[in-house]
Phi, psi and omega in degrees: 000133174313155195261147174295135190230147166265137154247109201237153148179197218284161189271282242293337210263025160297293176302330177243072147318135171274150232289163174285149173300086172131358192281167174243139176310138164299119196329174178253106182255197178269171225288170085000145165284157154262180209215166192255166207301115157097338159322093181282174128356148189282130144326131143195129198259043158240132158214178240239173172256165207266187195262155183244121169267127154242139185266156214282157175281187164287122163299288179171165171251170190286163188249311194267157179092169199285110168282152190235124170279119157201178195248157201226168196279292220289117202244133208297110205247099175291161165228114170271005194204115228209317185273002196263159194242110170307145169240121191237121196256147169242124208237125161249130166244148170199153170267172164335308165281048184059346183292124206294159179243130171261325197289113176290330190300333197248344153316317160262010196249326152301293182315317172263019165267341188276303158285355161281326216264308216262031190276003157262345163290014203220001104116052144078347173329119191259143178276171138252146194223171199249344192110335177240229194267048196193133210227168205178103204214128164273130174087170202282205078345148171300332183218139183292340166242144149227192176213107188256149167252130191246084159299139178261143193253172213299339202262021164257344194219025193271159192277126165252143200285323218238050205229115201295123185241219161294334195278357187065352151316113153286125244272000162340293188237041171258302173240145182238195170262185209313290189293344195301117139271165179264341192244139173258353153241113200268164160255161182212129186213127216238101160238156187294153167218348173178172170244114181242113173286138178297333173306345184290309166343301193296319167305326171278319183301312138032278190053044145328279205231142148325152181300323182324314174274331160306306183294325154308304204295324188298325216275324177325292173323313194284329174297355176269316211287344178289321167322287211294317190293325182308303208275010167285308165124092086295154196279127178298157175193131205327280169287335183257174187207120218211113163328139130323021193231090185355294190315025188212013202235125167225124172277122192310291209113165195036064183031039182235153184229167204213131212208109140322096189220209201213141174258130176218145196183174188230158194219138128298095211225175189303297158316028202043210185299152181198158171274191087290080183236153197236139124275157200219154184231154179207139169300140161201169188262153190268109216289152207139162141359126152276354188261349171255011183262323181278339161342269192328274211315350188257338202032045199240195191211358136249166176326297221311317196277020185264146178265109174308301187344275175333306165301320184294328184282320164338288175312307188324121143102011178270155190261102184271163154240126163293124170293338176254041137254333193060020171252187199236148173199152180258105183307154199241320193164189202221154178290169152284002165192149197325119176339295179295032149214013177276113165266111156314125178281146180225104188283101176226142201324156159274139154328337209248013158074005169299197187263000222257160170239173184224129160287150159204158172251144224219145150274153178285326184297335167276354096008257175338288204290318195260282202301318201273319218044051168265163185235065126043110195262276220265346191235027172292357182236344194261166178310167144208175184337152194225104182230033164255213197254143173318327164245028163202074175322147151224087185331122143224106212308147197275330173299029179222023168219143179235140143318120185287183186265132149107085126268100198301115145245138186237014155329167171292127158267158173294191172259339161312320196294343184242337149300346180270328147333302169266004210266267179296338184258000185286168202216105175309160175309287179306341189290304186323285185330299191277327163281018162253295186319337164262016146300348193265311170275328160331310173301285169105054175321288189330295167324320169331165171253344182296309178306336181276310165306326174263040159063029185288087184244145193239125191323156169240020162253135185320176115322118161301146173196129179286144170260118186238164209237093197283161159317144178255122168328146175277155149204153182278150171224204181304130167094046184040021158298167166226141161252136151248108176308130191264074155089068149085331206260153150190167197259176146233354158345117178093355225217125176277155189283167191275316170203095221284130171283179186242122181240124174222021189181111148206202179204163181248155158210158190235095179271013183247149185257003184275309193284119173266125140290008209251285209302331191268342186257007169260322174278324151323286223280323139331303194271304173326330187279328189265355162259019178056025144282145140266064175307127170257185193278164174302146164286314201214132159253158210230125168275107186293158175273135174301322181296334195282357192308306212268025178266145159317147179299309170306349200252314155305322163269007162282314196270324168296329201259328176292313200294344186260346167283321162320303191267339173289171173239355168193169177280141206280164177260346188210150151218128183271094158308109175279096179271139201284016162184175188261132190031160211016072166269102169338323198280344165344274193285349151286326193264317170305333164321308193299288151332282169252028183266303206283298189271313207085016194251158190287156168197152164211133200267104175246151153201099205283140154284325179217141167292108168216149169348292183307302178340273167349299219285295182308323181287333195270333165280358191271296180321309177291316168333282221291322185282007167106346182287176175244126178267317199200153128242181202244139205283302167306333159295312148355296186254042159029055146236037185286120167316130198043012184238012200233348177254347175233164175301103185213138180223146214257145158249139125277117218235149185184131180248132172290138158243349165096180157319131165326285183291338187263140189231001187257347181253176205262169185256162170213121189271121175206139210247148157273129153215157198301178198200146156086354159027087069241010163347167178190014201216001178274153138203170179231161168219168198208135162226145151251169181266154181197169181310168186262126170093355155315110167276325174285139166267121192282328174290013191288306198232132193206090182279146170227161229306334192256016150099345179305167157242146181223039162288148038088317191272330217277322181284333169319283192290337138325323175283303176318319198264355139297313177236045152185092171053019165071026195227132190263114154009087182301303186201137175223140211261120180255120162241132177252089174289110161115020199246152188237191203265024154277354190233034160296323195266016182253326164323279184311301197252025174206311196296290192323306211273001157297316193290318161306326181311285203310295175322290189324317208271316160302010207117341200221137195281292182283144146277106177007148152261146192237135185263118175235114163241169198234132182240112160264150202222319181278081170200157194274069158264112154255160161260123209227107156249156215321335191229019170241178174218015153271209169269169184282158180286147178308144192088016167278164175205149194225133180233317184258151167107275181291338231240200202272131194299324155236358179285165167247112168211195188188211290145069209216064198281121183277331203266195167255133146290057227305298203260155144083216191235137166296118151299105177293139181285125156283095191283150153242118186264111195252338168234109189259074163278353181281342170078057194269167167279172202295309176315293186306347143294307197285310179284358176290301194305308152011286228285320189298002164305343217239343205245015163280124154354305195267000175231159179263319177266170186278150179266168180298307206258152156321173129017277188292303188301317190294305186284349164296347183244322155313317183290299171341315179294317188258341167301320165335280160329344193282333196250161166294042200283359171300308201282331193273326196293355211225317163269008200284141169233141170294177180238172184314265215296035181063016146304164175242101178344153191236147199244142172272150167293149189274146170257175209275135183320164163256003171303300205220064169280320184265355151339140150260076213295336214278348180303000000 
């Protein structure tokens, strides 16, 4: 896949394209006042108060397209004892001197030593306990409070003897293991906290009772099934769970493994009650030797060539076993000097057998050697683990520690690391089918004894479920053709772009030594003449000096833009950037800073392994996006007869927050929104991103007034530009597609993201208000789609509506794309708000059809449109900041906070771009 690239140019000549050829003028409503030229809409900062949204039910379902028998992951949940009532205890751990216990491992290991020892005071109750504060029993306890005294027994609290510490004691009352206390009897203590009837299931299907009292009832449940995976010793991930075991274990590369397990959960659904079960994959680090670990992960091939600075941040907090103790420890840090010269004071007896002791000071290899009789090889020159307290270090050589096993890593993969990934863990359909279904009789779920009191048994077969298969959109392209996509797919072989840009001043730079630039830019100009670019040659190709590779990236994109300034005579319409590698290439996010922050020019990034057509085709279409051309429309937009969009004024939002890295929690997220442009268009857009706390999910900037009374939100320049570039006309009804939200925070959606977006319209000025369509696209969820008589994937455009999908909300189902590889994930759509009032078909075939209309691609994508460039801008905006440098340079304020660093905005040359393509 082509790597993401920028593209600019001038705003006026984005908007004022000449009109397309065969589209049709848009009814005709009444006029507008008019306004003098570059004039937004009058301010008025009185508005109304805002509205409580709740979300809405199902409407009714779809009817069109071709049915398909298939089968969905969810297996069919009876209940049989309907009446029975969950009880929920709130549980404290501590030790003897009162200090609370956090640790789930020793947290669970008292609760089940705790109903063994104490199950006739515990009236024989079996729990489901989650590992923290929350206990779970069907029917009560005999007393609503209790208080146990709890031995842990010794292979949980035992001492390691034989490990050098600063006092030189072997460590009996120095160190413990991971888990280790000083005290070997804890308290425990259980008081009541509610009654959750199991009937609220029955009662939600219904449409009874709020979701609210099911999902307490949900959650019990799913706490059993994470319980039954705890006492297996698998490593937990909220719902999913993964085996100790190698047959199950693939290596990434950079000392990361990628560990097969199973997602299991319980669901409401039209069909009643159901499991939900998956396979699931996870990071964790590869368990071993720490010296071949830090090898792999450094990619280097002797010690000597290891960067500690690196390894010790690496290292912190990870869980080793010393091979001659077999105990466990957590690293802390690393020595300040090679094992064979780090010294320890050490308290040893007099010779002469008084009582009196003597210090000496000792290296641990000679530690190790004299005490231990280990004889020290490989790791006698190198540091070593440091697995005590900041002020009372305890050395462990490093050949005498292996990484335990089913560690979470949750860093960023590279990208090798993640093509290899998917590489290795994808699963053909029927392969899924048959290893989730006999996981399903494996667990033996029924058995449980908690699951068994409330008469629980679960189906061992897949859910039947009907399917329909919508029409695929048509679409236009240059030269009054038309395309039909074949199974998602479709060309420009052959085929001119529908309104194709003019490049007649632009320039290359090369920050790669690989690459001849004279031939890519001939073959661009080339491949552009069979897609109606007329590209003319580069004014100038620009070469970095070889001395500058090894300058920081900002000192390299500084010194190419003085050398490229230098050679122009005006501003370029374009610059084709090379870059010396694919993806997360420092010079990225610097050189794109410059390009549409700084300078204002279009820019596209490449870095081709082999020149081919295709290679071309895709770069020519990312180019023609950002210069304002078009490569396609959808053939009913063409011809301005999009249902319900071709008589009002409707502007599409796409909305979606970045969070960065997995592992980094110290940088800010960035929230960034799309919206359509040019109206009756469904294939234009623009984008506005912020910055917002870190790890924030609602977005706060949609709408953000400020002291002298402006708005400065993320929304406010979206409905300008709509009311600029399509006919001077303001937005009627707007369709909000929302990515990354999960359905606890729909009403934070409604009622706080929407009524930002109402603010701002308001804030124009303006009394009525929009009618507004709000779905929410979830991508992260275990539901697959199978079908029942085949043995590919489903074909692009199904949908599922019924059965699988939620007993009173309106949502569905929609895998859109082709599936190549593995098994298709379907986009979960949620509709939480309709006021425009579409019908089922006509929603389900906007969203189809909006599959079909990115730019930057030939196939149809899984999620729309909006949602895919609401996440690239985010994603590319992202990169403008530094964050290695902010995370380091960042100060708390008085009020203990950490600043949020602003986004640099975007030039006004290529504000209205689609820079994000």
């Amino acid at each position: 896949m082509m790597e993401s690239v920028v593209v600019i140019e001038e705003a006026a000549e984005v908007t004022d394209l000449p009109p397309l050829p065969g589209i049709e003028k848009a009814a005709e409503l009444p006029p507008l006042l008019p306004l003098p030229p570059d004039v937004p809409p009058k301010f008025d900062t009185e508005q109304v108060a805002p509205t409580v949204y709740s979300v809405i039910s199902r409407q009714g379902v779809g009817t069109v397209g071709k049915r398909i028998p298939l089968l969905a992951n969810h297996f069919k949940v009876a209940v049989n004892v309907p009446d029975a009532t969950f009880f929920q205890y709130n549980v404290t751990v501590t030790s003897e001197d009162k200090i609370s216990i956090e640790s789930k491992g020793i947290r669970r290991k008292l609760i089940n030593r705790l109903s063994q020892t104490y199950s006739s005071e515990l009236g024989g109750k079996s729990f489901a306990y989650d590992g923290e504060r929350t206990l779970c029993t069907v029917g009560s306890l005999p007393l609503d409070k209790f208080e146990f005294k709890v031995l842990l027994e010794e292979s949980y609290a035992k001492h390691s003897t034989e490990n050098p510490g600063a006092n030189g004691k072997p460590h009996e009352e120095t160190k413990r293991s991971k888990r280790s206390f000083q005290s070997k009897t804890f308290i425990v203590e259980i008081s009541f906290a509610a009654k959750i009837p199991l009937q609220s299931i029955a009662l939600a299907l219904d449409g009874v009772e709020s979701d609210t009292n099911s999902q307490d009832a949900l959650r019990v449940l799913n706490i059993v099934l994470r319980q039954q995976a705890a006492n297996r010793g698998c490593l937990l991930v909220r719902q999913s769970f993964f085996h100790d075991d190698s047959r199950n274990f693939n290596d990434v590369g950079g000392g990361v493994t990628g560990v097969r397990g199973f997602h299991s959960s319980f669901h409401l659904t039209q069909a009643g009650l159901a499991l939900n079960m998956d396979t699931s994959t996870t990071m964790i680090l590869k368990p071993g030797p720490v010296i071949d670990f830090l090898l792999s992960n450094q990619n280097v091939r002797e010690p000597r060539n290891i960067d500690w600075a690196k390894a010790k941040k690496m290292l912190k907090n990870l869980r080793v076993r010393a091979t001659h103790s077999h105990q466990e420890f957590k690293i802390s840090g690393l020595s300040g000097k090679p094992c064979i010269q780090q010294l320890f004071s050490m308290k040893l007896r007099n010779v002469d057998n008084s009582n009196g002791v003597q210090t000496v000071d000792i290296t641990v290899f000679e530690y190790f050697a004299k005490h231990c009789g280990i004889q020290l090889t490989s790791s006698a020159y190198l540091p070593c683990l440091d697995v005590g307290k900041p002020n009372r270090p305890i050395y462990l050589p490093l050949e005498l520690c292996s990484l335990v096993s089913l560690q979470r890593y949750t860093k960023e993969l590279s990208p090798m690391q993640r093509a290899s990934l998917v590489e290795k863990s994808r699963q053909k359909p029927q392969e899924r089918v048959k290893i989730v279904t006999n996981a399903v009789g494996d667990y033996c779920y029924d058995d449980d004894p908690v699951l068994a009191a409330c008469g629980i048994s679960i189906e061992r077969k897949m859910t039947e479920v009907e399917g329909r298969v919508l029409e695929t959109p048509k679409l236009k392209v240059g030269n009054n053709g038309e395309c039909v996509p074949q199974n998602g797919r479709w060309s420009f072989t052959k085929k001119a772009l529908l309104q194709p840009s003019q490049i007649d001043y632009w320039a290359v730079v090369n920050f790669s030594a690989k690459c001849d630039t004279s031939y890519i830019s001939r073959e661009l100009i080339r491949c552009g003449m069979s897609k109606g670019i007329n590209i003319e040659r580069p004014y100038t190709l620009i070469e970095e000096d070889p001395q500058l590779r090894r300058s920081d990236p900002v000192t390299r994109v500084e010194n190419m833009f003085e050398l490229l300034i230098s050679k122009l005579t005006k501003e370029p319409k374009l610059i084709l950037c090379v870059l010396p590698e694919r993806k997360n290439c420092d010079i990225y996010g610097p050189w794109k800073k410059k390009c549409l922050s700084e300078f204002g020019v279009v820019t596209q990034c490449i870095c081709p392994v082999k020149i081919t057509d295709q290679y071309l085709n895709n770069v020519l279409l990312k180019i023609n996006s950002k210069l304002g051309g078009i490569n396609s429309l959808l053939a009913i937009e063409h011809s301005g007869h999009l249902p319900l969009v071709k008589d009002t004024p409707t502007m599409i939002l796409g909305m979606d927050v970045s969070h960065g890295s997995p592992g980094r929690s110290d940088i800010p997220s960035i929230a960034a929104v799309v919206g359509s442009r040019c109206w009756p268009l469904i294939s234009r857009y623009r984008a506005s991103a912020r910055t917002q706390s870190s790890k924030v999910e609602i977005i706060d900037s949609l709408y953000k007034p400020l002291d002298n009374g402006n708005d400065d939100g993320i929304v406010r320049e979206l409905f300008l530009d709509f009311y600029e570039s399509s006919q001077r006309r303001k937005p009627t009804q707007i369709i909000v597609f929302r990515d990354g939200v999960s359905e606890s925070q729909f009403n934070q959606v409604l009622n706080i993201e929407l009524n930002q977006i109402i603010k701002a319209y308001q804030h124009l000025g303006e009394v009525d208000v929009p009618k507004f369509t709000v779905i929410v696209a979830q991508k992260n969820h275990h539901t697959k789609l199978f079908q029942a008589n085949g043995l590919e994937n489903v074909p692009p455009g199904t949908v599922v509506d019924t059965k699988v999908t939620h007993p009173r909300n309106y949502d569905f189902y929609m895998s859109a794309h082709a599936g190549m590889f593995g098994t298709t994930r379907p986009v979960h759509y949620h509709v939480l708000l309709d006021e425009i009032g579409f019908s089922a078909d006509s929603l389900q075939n906007l969203i189809h059809s909006l599959s079909y209309v990115n730019q930057r691609s030939t196939n149809a994508t899984s999620v729309v449109a909006p949602i895919h460039y609401a996440h690239h801008a985010a994603a590319q905006m992202g990169r403008f900041l530094n964050f290695d440098d902010l995370s380091e340079a960042s100060s708390v304020t008085s009020e203990g906070n950490v600043p949020i660093p602003e986004l640099p905005r975007l030039h006004s040359n290529v504000k209205s771009t689609m820079f994000f393509c």
